[in-house]
C-alpha positions, 0 to 999 in steps of 0.5 A: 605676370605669372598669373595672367590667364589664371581664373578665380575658382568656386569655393565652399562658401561660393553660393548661388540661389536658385528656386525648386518649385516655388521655394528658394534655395541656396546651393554650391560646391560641397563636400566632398570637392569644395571647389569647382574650377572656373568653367567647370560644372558639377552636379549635386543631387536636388534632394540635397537643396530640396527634399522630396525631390530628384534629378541633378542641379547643376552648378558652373563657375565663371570667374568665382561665381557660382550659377545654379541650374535646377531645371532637372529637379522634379517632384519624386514619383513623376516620371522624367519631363513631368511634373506633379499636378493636382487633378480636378476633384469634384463631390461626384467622385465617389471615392471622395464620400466619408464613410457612413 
């Protein structure tokens, strides 16, 4: 058989789901390729899935699935292996005082 050793590819409608931040999404190979080639990877900008938000998702193929990796996606303005935060706020601080 020919195509013994062949693999199925990752296709445009090949999607895989993913959360940025508490919030789900759908990501997988878009334009311009459309394909991703079993055991390859590519990356597409988080912004894309998300945005507001910078670094790469990665995606892999393995046998026509695709799996996504969103551990790079950051909040836009944090500095690389931060993360946004709210801090304490309390009625002492006087920059939280309405104007007079």
């Amino acid at each position: 058989d020919d195509d013994a050793g062949c693999k199925a590819a990752c296709l445009q409608d090949d999607t895989a789901s993913a959360t940025i931040d508490g919030t789900a999404v759908t990501v997988g190979p878009g334009a311009p390729t459309f394909r991703i080639d079993h055991g390859e990877t590519k990356t597409e900008p988080c912004s894309d899935a998300r945005p507001g938000f910078v670094g790469d998702i990665t995606l892999s193929c393995t046998e026509g699935t695709t799996t996504a990796d969103v551990a790079a996606c950051q909040p836009e303005g944090c500095p690389e292996g931060t993360s946004l935060t709210n801090p304490p706020v309390t009625w002492e601080d006087p920059s939280l005082w309405a104007p007079a």
